[in-house]
VOGU-3710 file (C-alpha; in Angstrom, 3 decimals, decimal comma):
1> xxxxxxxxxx> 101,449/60,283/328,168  103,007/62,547/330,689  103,837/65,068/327,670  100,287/64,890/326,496  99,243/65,949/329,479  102,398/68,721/329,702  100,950/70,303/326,533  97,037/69,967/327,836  97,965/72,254/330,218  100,189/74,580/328,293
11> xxxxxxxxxx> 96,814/74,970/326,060  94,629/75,253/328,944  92,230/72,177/327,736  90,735/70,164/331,053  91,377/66,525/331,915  88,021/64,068/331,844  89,932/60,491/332,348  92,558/60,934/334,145  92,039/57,896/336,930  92,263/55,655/334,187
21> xxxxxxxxxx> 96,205/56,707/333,873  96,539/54,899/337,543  96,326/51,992/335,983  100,002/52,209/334,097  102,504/50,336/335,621  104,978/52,149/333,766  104,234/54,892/336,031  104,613/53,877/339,176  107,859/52,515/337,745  108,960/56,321/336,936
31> xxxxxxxxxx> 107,656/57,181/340,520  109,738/54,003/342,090  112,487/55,539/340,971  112,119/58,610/341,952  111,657/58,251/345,434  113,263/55,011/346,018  116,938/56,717/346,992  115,185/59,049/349,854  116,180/58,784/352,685  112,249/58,539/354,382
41> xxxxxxxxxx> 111,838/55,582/352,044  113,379/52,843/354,565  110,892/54,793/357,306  108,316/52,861/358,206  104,470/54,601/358,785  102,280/52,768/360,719  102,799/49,945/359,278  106,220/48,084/358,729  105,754/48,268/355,153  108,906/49,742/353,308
51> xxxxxxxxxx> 110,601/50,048/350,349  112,709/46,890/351,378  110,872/43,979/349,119  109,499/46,100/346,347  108,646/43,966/343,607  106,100/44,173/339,745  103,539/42,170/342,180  102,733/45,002/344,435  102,703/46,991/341,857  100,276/45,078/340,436
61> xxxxxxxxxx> 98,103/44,815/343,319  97,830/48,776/343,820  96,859/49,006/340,416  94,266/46,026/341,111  92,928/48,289/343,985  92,596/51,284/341,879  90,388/49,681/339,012  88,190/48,670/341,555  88,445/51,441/343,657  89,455/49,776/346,597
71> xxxxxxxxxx> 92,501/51,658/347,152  92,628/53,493/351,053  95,133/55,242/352,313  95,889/54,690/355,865  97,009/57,371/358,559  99,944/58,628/358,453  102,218/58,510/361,545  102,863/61,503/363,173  106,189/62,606/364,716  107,090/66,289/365,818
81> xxxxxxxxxx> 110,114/67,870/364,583  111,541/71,324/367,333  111,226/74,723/365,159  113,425/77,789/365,598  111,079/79,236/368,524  111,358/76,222/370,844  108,012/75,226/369,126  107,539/71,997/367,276  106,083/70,837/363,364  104,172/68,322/362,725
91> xxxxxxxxxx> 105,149/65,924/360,540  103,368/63,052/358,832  105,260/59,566/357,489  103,047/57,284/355,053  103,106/53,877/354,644  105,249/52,885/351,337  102,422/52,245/349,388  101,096/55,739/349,839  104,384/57,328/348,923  104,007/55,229/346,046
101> xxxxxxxxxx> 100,737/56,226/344,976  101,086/59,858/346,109  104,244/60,345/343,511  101,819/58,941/340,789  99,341/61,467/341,434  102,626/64,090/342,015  103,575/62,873/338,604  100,412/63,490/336,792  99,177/66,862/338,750  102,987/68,444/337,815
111> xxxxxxxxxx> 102,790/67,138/334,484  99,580/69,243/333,959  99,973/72,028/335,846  103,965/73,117/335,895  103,280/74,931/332,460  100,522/77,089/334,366  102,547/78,119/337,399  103,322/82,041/337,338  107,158/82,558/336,731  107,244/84,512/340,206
121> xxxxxxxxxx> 106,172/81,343/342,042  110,006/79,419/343,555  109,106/76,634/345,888  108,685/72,957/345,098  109,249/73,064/341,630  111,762/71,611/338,704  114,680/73,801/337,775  113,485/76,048/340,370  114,850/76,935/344,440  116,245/79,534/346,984
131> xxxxxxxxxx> 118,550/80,891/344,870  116,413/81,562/341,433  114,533/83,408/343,640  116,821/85,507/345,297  118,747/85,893/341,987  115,611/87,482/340,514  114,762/89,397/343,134  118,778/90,845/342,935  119,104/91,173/339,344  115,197/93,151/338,568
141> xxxxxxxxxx> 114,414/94,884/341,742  115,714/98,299/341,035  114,724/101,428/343,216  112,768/99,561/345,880  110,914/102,133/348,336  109,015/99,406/350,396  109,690/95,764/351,037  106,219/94,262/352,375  107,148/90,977/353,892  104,127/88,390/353,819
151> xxxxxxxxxx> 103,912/85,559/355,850  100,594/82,961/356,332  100,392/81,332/359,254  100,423/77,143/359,475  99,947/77,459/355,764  100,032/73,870/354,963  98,557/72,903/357,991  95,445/75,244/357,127  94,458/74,389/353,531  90,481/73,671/352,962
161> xxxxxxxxxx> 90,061/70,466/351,711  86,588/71,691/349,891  88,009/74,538/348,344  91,188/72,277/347,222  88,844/69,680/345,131  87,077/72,786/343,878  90,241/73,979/342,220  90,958/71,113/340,974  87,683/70,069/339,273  88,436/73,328/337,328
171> xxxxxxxxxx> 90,434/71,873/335,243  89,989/67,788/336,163  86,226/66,499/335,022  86,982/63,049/336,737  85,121/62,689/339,721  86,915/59,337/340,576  90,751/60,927/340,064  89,098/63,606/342,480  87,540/61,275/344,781  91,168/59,777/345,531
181> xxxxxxxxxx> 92,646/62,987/346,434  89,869/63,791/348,832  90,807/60,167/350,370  94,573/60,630/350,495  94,043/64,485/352,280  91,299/63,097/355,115  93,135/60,021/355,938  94,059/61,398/359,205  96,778/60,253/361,477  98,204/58,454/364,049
191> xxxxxxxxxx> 100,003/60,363/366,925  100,809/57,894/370,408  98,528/54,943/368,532  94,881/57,418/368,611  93,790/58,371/365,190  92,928/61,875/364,294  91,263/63,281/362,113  92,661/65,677/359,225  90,069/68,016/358,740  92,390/71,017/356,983
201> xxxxxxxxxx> 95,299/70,938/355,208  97,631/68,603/353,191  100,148/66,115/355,894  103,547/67,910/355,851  105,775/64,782/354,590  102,939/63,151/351,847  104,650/63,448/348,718  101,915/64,744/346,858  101,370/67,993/349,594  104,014/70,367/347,586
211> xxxxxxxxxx> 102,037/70,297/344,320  98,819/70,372/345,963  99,941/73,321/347,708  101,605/75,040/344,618  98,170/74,675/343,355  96,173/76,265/345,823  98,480/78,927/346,413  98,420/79,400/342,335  95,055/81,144/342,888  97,515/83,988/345,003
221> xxxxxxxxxx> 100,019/84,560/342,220  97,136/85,380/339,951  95,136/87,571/342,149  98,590/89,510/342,847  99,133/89,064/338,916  96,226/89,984/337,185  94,483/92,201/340,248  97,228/94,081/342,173  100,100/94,529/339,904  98,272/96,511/337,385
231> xxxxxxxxxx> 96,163/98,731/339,810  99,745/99,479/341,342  101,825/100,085/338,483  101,469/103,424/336,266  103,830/105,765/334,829  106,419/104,923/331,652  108,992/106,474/333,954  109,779/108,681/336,612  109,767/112,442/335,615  112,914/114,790/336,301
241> xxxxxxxxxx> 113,870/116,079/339,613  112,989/119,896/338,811  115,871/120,975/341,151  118,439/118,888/338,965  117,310/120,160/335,807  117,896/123,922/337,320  121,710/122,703/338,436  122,093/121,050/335,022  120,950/124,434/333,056  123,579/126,262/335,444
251> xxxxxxxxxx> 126,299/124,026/335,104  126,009/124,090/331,125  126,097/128,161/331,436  129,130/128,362/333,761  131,281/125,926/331,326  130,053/128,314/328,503  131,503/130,858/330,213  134,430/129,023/331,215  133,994/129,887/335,075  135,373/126,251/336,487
261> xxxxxxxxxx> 135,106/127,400/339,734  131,647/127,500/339,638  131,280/124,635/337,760  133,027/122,354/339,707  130,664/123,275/342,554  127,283/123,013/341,175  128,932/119,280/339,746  129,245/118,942/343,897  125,361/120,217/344,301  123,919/117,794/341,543
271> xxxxxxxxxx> 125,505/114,519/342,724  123,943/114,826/345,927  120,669/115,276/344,336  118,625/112,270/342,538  117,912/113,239/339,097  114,149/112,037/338,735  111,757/112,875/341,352  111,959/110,360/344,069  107,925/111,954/344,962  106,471/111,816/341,295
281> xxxxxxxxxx> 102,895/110,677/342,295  102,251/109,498/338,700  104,866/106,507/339,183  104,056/103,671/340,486  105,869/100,111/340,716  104,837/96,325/342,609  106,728/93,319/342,044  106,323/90,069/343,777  107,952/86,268/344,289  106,948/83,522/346,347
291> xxxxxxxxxx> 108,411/80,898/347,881  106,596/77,917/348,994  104,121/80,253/351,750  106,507/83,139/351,918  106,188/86,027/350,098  107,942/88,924/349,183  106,647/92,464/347,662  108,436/95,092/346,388  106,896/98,469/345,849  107,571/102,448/344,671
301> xxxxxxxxxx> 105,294/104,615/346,374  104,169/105,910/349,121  103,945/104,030/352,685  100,287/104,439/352,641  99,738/102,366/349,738  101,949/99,747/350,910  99,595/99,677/353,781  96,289/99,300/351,710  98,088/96,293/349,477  99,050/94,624/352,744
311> xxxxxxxxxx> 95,344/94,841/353,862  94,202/93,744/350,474  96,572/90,348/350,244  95,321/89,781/353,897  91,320/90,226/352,318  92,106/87,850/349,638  93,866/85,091/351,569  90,881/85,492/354,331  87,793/85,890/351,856  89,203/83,680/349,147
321> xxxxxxxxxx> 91,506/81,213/350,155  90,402/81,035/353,915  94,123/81,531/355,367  95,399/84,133/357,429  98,764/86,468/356,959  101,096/85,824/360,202  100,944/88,862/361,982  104,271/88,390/363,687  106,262/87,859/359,839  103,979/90,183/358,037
331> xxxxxxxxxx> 106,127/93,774/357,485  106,530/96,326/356,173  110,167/97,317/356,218  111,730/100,840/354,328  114,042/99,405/351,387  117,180/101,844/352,085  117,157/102,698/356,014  115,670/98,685/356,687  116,443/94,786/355,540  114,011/92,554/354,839
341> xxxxxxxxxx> 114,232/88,978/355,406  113,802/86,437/353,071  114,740/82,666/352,153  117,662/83,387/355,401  118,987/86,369/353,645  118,877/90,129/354,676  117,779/92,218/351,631  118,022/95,649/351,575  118,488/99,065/348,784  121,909/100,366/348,779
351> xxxxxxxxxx> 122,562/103,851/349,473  125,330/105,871/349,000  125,542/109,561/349,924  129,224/109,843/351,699  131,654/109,546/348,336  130,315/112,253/345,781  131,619/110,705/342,746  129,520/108,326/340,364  131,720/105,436/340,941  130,365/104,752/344,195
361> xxxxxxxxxx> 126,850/106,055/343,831  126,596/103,810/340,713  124,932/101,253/343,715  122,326/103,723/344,387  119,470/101,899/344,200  120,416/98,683/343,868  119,512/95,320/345,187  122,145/94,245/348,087  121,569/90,789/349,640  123,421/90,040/352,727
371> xxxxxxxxxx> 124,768/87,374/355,606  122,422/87,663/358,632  124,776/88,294/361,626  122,208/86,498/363,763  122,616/83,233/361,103  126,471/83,624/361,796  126,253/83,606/365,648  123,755/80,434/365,402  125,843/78,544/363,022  129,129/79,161/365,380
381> xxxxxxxxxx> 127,204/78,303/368,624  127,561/74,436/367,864  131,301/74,653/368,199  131,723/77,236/370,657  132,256/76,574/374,357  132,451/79,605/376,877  132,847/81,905/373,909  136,154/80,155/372,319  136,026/77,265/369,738  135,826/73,734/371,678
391> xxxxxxxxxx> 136,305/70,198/369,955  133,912/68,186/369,919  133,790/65,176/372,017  130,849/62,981/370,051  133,272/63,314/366,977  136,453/61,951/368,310  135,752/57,712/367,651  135,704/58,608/363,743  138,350/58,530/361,806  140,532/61,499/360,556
401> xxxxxxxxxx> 138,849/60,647/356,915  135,240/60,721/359,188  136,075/64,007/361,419  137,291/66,299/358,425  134,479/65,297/356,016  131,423/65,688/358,425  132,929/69,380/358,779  133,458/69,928/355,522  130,236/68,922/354,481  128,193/71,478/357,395
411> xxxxxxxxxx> 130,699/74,585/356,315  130,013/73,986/352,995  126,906/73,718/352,900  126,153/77,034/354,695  128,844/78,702/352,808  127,202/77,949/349,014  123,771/78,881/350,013  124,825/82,421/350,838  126,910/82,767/347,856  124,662/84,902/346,798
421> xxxxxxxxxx> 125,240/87,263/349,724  127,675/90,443/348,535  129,213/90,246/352,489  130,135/86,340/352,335  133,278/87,387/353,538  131,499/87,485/356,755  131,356/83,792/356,861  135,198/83,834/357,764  134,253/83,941/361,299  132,124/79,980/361,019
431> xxxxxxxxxx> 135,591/79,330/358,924  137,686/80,253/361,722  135,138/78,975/364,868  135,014/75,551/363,102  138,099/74,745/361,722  139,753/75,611/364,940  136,845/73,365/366,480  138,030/70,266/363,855  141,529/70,454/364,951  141,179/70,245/368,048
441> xxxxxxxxxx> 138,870/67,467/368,059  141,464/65,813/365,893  144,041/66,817/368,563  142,061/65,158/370,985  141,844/61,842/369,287  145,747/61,598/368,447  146,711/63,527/371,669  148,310/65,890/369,900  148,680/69,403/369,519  146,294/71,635/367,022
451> xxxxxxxxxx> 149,823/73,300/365,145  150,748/69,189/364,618  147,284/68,594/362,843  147,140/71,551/361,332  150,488/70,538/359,339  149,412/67,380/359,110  145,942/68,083/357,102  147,063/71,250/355,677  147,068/70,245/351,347  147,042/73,349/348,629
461> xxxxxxxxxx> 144,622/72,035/345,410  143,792/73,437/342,600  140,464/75,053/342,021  138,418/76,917/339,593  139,255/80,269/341,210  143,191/79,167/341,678  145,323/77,881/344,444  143,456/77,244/347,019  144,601/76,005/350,782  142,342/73,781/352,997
471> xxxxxxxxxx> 142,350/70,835/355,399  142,108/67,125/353,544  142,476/63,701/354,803  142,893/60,753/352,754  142,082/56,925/352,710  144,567/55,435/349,902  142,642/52,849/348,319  144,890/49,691/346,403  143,803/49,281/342,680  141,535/52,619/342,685
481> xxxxxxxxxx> 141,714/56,173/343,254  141,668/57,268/347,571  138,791/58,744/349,314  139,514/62,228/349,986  137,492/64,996/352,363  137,891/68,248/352,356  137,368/71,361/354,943  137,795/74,883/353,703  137,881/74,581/349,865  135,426/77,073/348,746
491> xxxxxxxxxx> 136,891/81,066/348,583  134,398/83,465/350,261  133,937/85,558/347,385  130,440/86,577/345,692  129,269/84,288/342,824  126,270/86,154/340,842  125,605/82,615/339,357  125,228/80,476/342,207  122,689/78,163/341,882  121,038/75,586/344,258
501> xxxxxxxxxx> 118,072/74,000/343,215  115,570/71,984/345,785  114,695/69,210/343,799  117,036/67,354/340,354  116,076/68,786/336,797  112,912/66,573/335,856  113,732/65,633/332,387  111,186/65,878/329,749  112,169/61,942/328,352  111,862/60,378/332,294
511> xxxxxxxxxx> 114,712/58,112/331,606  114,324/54,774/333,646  116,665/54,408/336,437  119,291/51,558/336,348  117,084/49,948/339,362  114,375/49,730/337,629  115,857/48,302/334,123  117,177/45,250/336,401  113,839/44,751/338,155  112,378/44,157/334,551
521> xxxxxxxxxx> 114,758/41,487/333,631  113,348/39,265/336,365  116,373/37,466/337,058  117,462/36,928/340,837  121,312/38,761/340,931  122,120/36,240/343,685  120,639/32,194/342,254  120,036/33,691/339,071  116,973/31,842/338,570  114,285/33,626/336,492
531> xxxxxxxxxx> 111,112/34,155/338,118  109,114/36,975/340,351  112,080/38,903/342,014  111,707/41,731/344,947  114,215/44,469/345,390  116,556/44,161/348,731  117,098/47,601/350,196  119,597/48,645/352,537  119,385/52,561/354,612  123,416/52,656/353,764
541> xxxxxxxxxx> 125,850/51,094/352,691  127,544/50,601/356,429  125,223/48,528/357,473  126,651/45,638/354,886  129,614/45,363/357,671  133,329/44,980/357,159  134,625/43,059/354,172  135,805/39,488/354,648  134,985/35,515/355,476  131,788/36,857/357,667
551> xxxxxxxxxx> 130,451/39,135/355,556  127,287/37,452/354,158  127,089/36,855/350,198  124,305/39,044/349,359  126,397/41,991/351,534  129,196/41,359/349,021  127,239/41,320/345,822  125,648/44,927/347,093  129,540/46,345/348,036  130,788/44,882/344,647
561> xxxxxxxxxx> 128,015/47,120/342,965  128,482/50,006/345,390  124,643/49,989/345,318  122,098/49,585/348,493  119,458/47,687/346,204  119,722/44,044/345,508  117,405/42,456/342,952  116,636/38,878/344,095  113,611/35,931/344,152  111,374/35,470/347,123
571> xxxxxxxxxx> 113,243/32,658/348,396  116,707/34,450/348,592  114,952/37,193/350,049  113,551/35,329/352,754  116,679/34,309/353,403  118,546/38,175/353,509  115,667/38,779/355,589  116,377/36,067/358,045  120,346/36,658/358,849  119,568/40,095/359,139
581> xxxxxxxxxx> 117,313/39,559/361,780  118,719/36,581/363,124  122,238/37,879/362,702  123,404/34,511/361,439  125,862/34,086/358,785  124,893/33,004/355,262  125,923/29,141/354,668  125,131/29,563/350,919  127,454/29,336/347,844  129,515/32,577/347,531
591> xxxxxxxxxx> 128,110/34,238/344,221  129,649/32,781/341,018  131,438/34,878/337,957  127,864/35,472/336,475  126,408/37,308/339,016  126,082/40,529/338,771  128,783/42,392/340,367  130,282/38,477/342,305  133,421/37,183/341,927  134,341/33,743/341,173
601> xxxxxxxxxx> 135,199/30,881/343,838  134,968/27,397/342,272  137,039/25,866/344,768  134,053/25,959/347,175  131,338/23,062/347,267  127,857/24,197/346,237  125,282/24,752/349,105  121,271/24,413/348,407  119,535/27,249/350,073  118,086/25,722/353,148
611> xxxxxxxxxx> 114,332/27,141/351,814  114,481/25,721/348,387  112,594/22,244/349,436  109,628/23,834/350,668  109,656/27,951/350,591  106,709/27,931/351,873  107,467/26,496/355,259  110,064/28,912/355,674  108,884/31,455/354,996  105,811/30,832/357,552
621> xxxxxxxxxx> 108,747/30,454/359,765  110,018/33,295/359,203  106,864/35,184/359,452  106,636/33,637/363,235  109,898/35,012/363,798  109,192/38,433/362,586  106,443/38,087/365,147  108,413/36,895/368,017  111,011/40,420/366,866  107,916/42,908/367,160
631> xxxxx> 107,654/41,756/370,734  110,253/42,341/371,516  111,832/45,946/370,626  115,432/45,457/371,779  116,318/43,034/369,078
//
C-alpha cells in the first residue's frame, strides 16, 4: 500500500481515501517499530501512558476510535530545553498513543510526498542529512561571488495551521484524513498543568511535525526553483577577460620570436589575471539548499542583485507563506574575503594570489568548508579549568571501561561531523584538551599519575587508514569476546565521502522488526501460555540490576536476549509491574529451557504465580497501588 501511494505521488495523481488506510493494523505495526527503540518512547506526556505494555489490543482500540472518529489527541506536555543564546525551546512530549498515531500519518504523508521533494531540500528526510548537504554544496558550488545566508525566525513555531490543510487538500480530497491533522496540530498543551492553546505551528517533538514542515516549506523550494533560479541565471558561460586575451596574443609572439625573456614575464602578468571576465554582466548564476528552516544561496553577480533576491525570498515567505526571514541570521556575506555559516561549518571561496604558479591557484574558486574556531573553543570549555585541561570530578565513580568510552564517544562524535571540514586538523586542540582531561580523571580515581595511565591505556590497532595509536580499556568477558572503548581512534584527516545521515535508510520492503514478529506469535516468553500478550519495556538495559540469585526472572530472560523488550501475558505483566514498583523479588519459577532466551533449572520446585487464581483481583490491587505511588513522588 505504502508503494502505491510512493508511485501516486511520483505521478502526481491526488489521494481521495486515504483515512480509510488508518484502519490497517499492519501499519501501526511498521510505525511500532519504528519508534519503539527512541529514547522519548519510555517519556511519559501528560499522561503515564508509555510504550511499556504495548500490546495488538490497543492497537485495536485506536483503530476502533478512528472508524468512528472518536480519536482526540490530547495536549502535549511542554518542557523547555536552554538554546545557544541563554534563551530556551519549547518542546512538546505526546502521550504514546499520539506518537503512535502521528508515525502512521508520518508514514503515509512521506510515502506520498518524498518523491515530490526538490533534490536541494536536506532536512528530515531518508538517505538524506548535514553532510549530503554540505557535500553538494562543496562538490557544485564553483565561483561563488555572494553567499546570502537565510534564516526564518521560530519557523516551526510559526506555521499557519489554515494555510497547512490548504496545502494539503491539494493533493489529499479526504476531508476526514484532513480533519485529523487539523486535530493533532490544535491540540494545544500543557505547560505547569494550564492548557494552551496552539494556534500556529506544528509542536516541536510530535513525530509527524518534520514532514508537515518539509511540506510547507516545499512551497519555498519551488518558488526559489521555478521563480528565482531562472530569472537569475543567464549566460552559457562567462566571456574572456579582454586583458588576458591581449597577454595571451603577446606571449604567443614573443615565443615565435624566441625572446624568453619576455615571455617568461608576460607568463608572470597572465597568472595574476583571471582569464574570463569576473564583471561580464551577461552571466549570471543562483544556486540554493535547504536544511530543515535554514537556507543557503549562492550567487554570481553583482551585490545589488543579491540584495533584491534577499528582499524577494523575504516577500514570498511574508506574502505567501506568512513567516518572516530572521533579521539577525539573514546575510549577505562576500564568498572570497567572508565565510558563511552553515549546518556548524564556515564556508567560504578560496583564493589564491601569493604563489604564481597553477598548482596552487588550481583552488581558485573553489568551495572550502572549514572548523569554526568559535565551535573549537566551546567544545574545549567543558574540560578546561582556569585555561588548562582539568579532570572531571562527576566522572571519577565509573569505571576505567565507563570513563574512556563516554570520552570517546563526545570526541568522536564532533570529530566525524566535521570530516568534511579541509582544516580538521584543527580539531587536535579538543584531542589534546580532552584526552589530557580523561587521564587525569582516571588519575584521580586510581591516585595515580597521568604518565602511569597514559601507559596503561595506551593500545596501537589497526585501522582503515593504518596503524593507528589511541587510549582503550577493556572488560574481558569469559566464553565471549571483551567490551572494548576507545578514545582517539579516528586520524584528523579530510574524508570527501563522509557521510552522516539524520534518520536510518527507510527501505522500500519495510521489513518487520524482530519485536514485532514475536508480538504476533502471541505466546508469553516468560509462562509460555498462548493468549493476549503486552510488550515489557525497559529505558536500558542497567536498570535489569546485577546478575545473580536476586535478580528477578523476567530481568534474566531480557539480559539473556540482550534486548529491553519482553513479550509476556497480562498476568505476568502485572506481576513485572508490581516488583518493579514494589521492589520485591520475584518468588516465581526461574524460566525453563523453552523460554526464549532462559536457561534450564529443574532442580527447583514449581511456583504458581500468586495472580493466576483470580487476575483480576490483583490486578485491581495493583491498580490501588499504582495510586498510592502517584502520591507519593519519592517512591
Amino acid at each position: 500500500m505504502l508503494s502505491v501511494l510512493r508511485e501516486r505521488g511520483r505521478r502526481g495523481l491526488p489521494l481521495d481515501e486515504l483515512y480509510r488506510q488508518l484502519f490497517n493494523p499492519q501499519l501501526y505495526l511498521l510505525a511500532y517499530g519504528r519508534i519503539y527503540a527512541n529514547h522519548g518512547a519510555m517519556t511519559p506526556g501528560v499522561t503515564r501512558e508509555t510504550v511499556d505494555g504495548m500490546s495488538q489490543a490497543k492497537i485495536g482500540r485506536i483503530i476502533d476510535a478512528m472508524r468512528h472518529e472518536r480519536y482526540r489527541f490530547a495536549p502535549a506536555r511542554r518542557v523547555h530545553i536552554p538554546k545557544k543564546n541563554a534563551k530556551t525551546r519549547p518542546l512538546g512530549l505526546p502521550t504514546w498513543s499520539d506518537k503512535l498515531v502521528g508515525e502512521v500519518v508520518c508514514l503515509l504523508l512521506e510515502a506520498y510526498y518524498e518523491p515530490t521533494f526538490s533534490d536541494r531540500s536536506h532536512g528530515f528526510r531518508p538517505r538524506r542529512g548535514c553532510h549530503t548537504a554540505l557535500r553538494e554544496i562543496a562538490n557544485t558550488w564553483t565561483g561563488t561571488a555572494w553567499f546570502i545566508e537565510a534564516d526564518i525566525a521560530d519557523c516551526f513555531g510559526s506555521l499557519d495551521h489554515d494555510l497547512m490543510i490548504t496545502i494539503l487538500s491539494e493533493k489529499i480530497h479526504d476531508n476526514r484524513f484532513l480533519r485529523l491533522v487539523r486535530n493533532m496540530l490544535t491540540a494545544g498543551y500543557l505547560e505547569d498543568w494550564k492548557w494552551g492553546a496552539t494556534l500556529s505551528g506544528a509542536p516541536q517533538g510530535g513525530v509527524a511535525s518534520p514532514i508537515l514542515s518539509s511540506i510547507y516549506l516545499h512551497k519555498l523550494d519551488q518558488f526559489v526553483e521555478t521563480v528565482l533560479i531562472p530569472e537569475y541565471t543567464r549566460g552559457e558561460r562567462r566571456a574572456r577577460n579582454p586583458a588576458y586575451l591581449r597577454l595571451q596574443t603577446q606571449l604567443a609572439t614573443a615565443r615565435r620570436r624566441g625572446d624568453r625573456p619576455a615571455a617568461r614575464a608576460l607568463r608572470r602578468r597572465m597568472v595574476s589575471l583571471p582569464s574570463a571576465d569576473p564583471d561580464d554582466p551577461g552571466y549570471r548564476r543562483l544556486r540554493y539548499c535547504r536544511y530543515a528552516d535554514d537556507h543557503l544561496l549562492w550567487f554570481t553577480g553583482p551585490k545589488a542583485e543579491a540584495e533584491d533576491i534577499k528582499q524577494r525570498l523575504a516577500e514570498f515567505l511574508r506574502d505567501e507563506l506568512k513567516l518572516e526571514l530572521s533579521q539577525d541570521k539573514t546575510l549577505i556575506t562576500h564568498a572570497r574575503t567572508g565565510a558563511a555559516r552553515f549546518l556548524g561549518y564556515e564556508i567560504t571561496v578560496q583564493h589564491n594570489d601569493t604563489k604564481k604558479t597553477s598548482r596552487y591557484r588550481r583552488v581558485n574558486g573553489q568551495i572550502a568548508l572549514r572548523v569554526p574556531r568559535d565551535v573549537i573553543k566551546a567544545k574545549s570549555a567543558p574540560y578546561l579549568h582556569r585555561g588548562k585541561p582539568a579532570k572531571q570530578p562527576a566522572r571519577t565513580n565509573g569505571s576505567d571501561h565507563t570513563i574512556v568510552a563516554t570520552y570517546g564517544a563526545i570526541y568522536r562524535g564532533i570529530v566525524q561531523y566535521y570530516l568534511l571540514a579541509g582544516d580538521v586538523y584543527r580539531l587536535h586542540r579538543l584531542r589534546w584538551v580532552m584526552e589530557t582531561s580523561m587521564l587525569k580523571t582516571l588519575a584521580g580515581k586510581h591516585r595515580s599519575t597521568v604518565s602511569k595511565m597514559a601507559a596503561k591505556h595506551k593500545a596501537k590497532i589497526q585501522t582503515p587508514h593504518g596503524l593507528r595509536t589511541c587510549f582503550e580499556a577493556r572488560i574481558e568477558r569469559e566464553g565471549r569476546r571483551p567490551l572494548v572503548a576507545r578514545f582517539g581512534e579516528t586520524p584528523l584527516h579530510r574524508q570527501k565521502t563522509a557521510t552522516v545521515t539524520d534518520r536510518q535508510p527507510a527501505r522500500v520492503d519495510y521489513p518487520h522488526k524482530e519485536l514485532i514478529t514475536r508480538l504476533l506469535a502471541d505466546v508469553c516468553e516468560v509462562c509460555q501460555q498462548p493468549g493476549e500478550v503486552e510488550v515489557h519495556h525497559v529505558r536500558a538495559l542497567a536498570a535489569l540490576g546485577k546478575p545473580g540469585p536476586l535478580q528477578p526472572l523476567w530481568a534474566k530472560a531480557m539480559a539473556n536476549r540482550r534486548r529491553k523488550n519482553l513479550v509476556v501475558c497480562a498476568s505476568c505483566h502485572g506481576h513485572i509491574a508490581h516488583a518493579v514498583v514494589t521492589g520485591e523479588p520475584d518468588d516465581r519459577e526461574t524460566i525453563t529451557s523453552g523460554s526464549a532466551g532462559g536457561r534450564a533449572e529443574k532442580d527447583q520446585p514449581r511456583l504458581a504465580p500468586r495472580c493466576a487464581a483470580d487476575p483480576s483481583a490483583w490486578l485491581f490491587g495493583y491498580r490501588r497501588l499504582a495510586v498510592r505511588c502517584e502520591r507519593k513522588p519519592t517512591l
